[in-house]
C-alpha positions in Angstrom: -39.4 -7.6 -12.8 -36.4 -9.2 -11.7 -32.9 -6.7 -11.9 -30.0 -8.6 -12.3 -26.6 -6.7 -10.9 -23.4 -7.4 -12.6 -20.8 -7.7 -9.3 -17.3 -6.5 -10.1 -15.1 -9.1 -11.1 -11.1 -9.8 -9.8 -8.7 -11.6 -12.2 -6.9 -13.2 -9.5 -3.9 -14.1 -11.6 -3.3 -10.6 -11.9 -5.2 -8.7 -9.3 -7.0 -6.6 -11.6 -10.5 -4.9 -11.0 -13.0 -5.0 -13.4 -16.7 -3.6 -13.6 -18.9 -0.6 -12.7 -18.1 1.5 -9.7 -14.2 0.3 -10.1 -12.1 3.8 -9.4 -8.0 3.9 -10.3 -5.7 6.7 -8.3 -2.3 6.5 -10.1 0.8 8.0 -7.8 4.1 9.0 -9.6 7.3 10.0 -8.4 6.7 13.7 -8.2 3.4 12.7 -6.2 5.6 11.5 -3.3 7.9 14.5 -2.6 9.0 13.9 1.1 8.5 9.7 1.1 12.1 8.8 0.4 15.4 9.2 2.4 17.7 10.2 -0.2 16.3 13.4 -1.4 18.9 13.9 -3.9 18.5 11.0 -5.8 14.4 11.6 -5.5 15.4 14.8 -7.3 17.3 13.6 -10.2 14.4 10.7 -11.6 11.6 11.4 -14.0 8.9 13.0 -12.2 6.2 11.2 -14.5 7.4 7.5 -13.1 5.0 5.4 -12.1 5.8 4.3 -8.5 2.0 2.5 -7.3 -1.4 2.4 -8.7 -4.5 1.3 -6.8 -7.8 0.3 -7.8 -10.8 0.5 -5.6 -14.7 -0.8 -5.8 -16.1 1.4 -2.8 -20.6 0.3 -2.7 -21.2 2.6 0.3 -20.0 6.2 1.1 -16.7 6.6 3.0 -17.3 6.7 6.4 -20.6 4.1 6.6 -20.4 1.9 9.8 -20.9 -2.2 9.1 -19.8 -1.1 5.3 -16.3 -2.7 3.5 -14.1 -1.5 0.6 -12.4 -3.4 -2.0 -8.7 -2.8 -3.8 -6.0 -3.8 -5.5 -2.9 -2.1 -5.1 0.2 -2.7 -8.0 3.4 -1.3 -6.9 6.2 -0.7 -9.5 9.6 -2.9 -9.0 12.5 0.2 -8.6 14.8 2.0 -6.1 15.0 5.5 -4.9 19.0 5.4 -3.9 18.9 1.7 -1.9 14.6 2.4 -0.7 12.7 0.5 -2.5 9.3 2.0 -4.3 6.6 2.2 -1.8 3.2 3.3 -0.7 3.0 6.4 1.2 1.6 4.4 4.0 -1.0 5.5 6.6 -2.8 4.7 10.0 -6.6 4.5 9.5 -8.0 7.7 11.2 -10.4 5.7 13.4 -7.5 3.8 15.0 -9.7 0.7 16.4 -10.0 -0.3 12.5 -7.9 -3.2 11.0 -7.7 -4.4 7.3 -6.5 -7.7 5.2 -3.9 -7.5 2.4 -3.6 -10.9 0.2 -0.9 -10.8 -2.4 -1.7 -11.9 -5.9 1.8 -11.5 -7.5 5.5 -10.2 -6.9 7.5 -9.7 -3.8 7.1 -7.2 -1.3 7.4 -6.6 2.2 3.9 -4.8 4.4 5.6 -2.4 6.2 4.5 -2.2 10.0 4.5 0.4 13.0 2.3 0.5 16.2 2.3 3.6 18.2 4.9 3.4 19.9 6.7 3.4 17.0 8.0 -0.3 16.8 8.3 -1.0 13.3 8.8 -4.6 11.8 7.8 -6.2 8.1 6.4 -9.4 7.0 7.7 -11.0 3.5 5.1 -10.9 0.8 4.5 -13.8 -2.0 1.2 -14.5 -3.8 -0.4 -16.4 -2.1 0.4 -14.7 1.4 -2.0 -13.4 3.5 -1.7 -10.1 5.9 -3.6 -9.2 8.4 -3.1 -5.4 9.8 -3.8 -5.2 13.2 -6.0 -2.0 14.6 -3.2 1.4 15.5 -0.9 0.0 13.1 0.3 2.7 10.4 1.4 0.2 7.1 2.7 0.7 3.9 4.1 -2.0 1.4 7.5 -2.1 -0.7 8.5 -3.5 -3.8 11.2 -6.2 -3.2 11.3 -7.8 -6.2 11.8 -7.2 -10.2 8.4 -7.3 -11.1 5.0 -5.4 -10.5 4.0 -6.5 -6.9 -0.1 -6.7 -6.6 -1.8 -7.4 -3.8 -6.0 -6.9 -2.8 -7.2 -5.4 0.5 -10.3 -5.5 2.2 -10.5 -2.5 5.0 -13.5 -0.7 6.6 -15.7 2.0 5.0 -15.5 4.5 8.0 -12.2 3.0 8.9 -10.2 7.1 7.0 -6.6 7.4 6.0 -4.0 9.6 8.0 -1.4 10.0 5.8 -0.3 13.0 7.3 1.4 11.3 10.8 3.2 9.2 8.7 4.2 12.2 6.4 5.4 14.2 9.3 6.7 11.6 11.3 7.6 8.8 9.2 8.1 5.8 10.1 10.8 4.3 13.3 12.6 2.6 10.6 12.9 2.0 6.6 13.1 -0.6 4.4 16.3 -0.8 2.7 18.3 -2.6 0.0 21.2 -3.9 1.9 23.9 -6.2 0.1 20.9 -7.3 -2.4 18.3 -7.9 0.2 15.6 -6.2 2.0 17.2 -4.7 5.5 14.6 -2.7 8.1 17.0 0.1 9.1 16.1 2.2 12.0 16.0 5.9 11.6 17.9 7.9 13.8 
């Protein structure tokens, strides 16, 4: 007997995941205590606000060698004080691991920093391919007025740190200066 699978499917006018196997982690405002710079305004906006959502289609278990994960990240336009919304960004835990970020709609800006803490951005449009080199802790920001979606393609056994970049941060932050993105080292 012949078994036909039905592969997941991407709507690549909006980014979204569809079929079995797809998972969704939603992260909201309260979700991100510590992310932002200005602690005071963090404190004063609705918990319950959506800030990113990501969908994922993951066919082997997490840490498989040779095996590849699947996503779609959609992160809300908005502003904590002059940030803009953001991931919580991460290094991959096995450091030698890179990853591909192609941006289906909105702007943004992927978020770079290598370890010695040089930090730069690259503009992102759909259309715009990213590719994240290996040691390279990333996150991206919303720049624009509308959802900003992009895919990624990263490696199974490839892990997330979030917590260097939760203790650490990043050497610098993206900032809404005069209207327009600004990188803005941290002291």
């Amino acid at each position: 007997m012949l078994v036909i699978n039905e592969p997941i499917r991407v709507d690549f006018s909006t980014g979204e995941l569809a079929g079995e196997g797809v998972e969704e982690v939603c992260r909201t405002l309260g979700q991100l205590e510590g992310l932002f710079r200005d602690k005071e305004a963090w404190g004063v906006m609705n918990a319950a606000q959506l800030v990113y959502r990501v969908q994922m289609f993951r066919p082997v278990a997490e840490g498989v060698v040779g095996g590849l994960f699947w996503g779609t990240t959609f992160v809300e336009p908005g502003l904590v004080g002059d940030e803009y919304f953001m991931t919580k960004g991460h290094f991959h835990v096995l450091r030698n691991r890179s990853e591909y970020y192609v941006t289906t709609g909105g702007e943004g800006a992927l978020i770079l920093m290598d370890e010695g803490r040089r930090t730069r951005f690259e503009l992102m449009r759909p259309g715009s391919v990213h590719y994240i080199p290996s040691s390279h802790a990333h996150r991206v920001a919303n720049t624009g007025s509308s959802v900003l979606s992009f895919l990624a393609c990263w490696p199974s056994d490839a892990g997330h740190d979030y917590e260097s970049v939760l203790e650490h941060g990043f050497s610098a932050r993206l900032r809404r200066v005069d209207g327009s993105p600004f990188l803005v080292e941290e002291p």
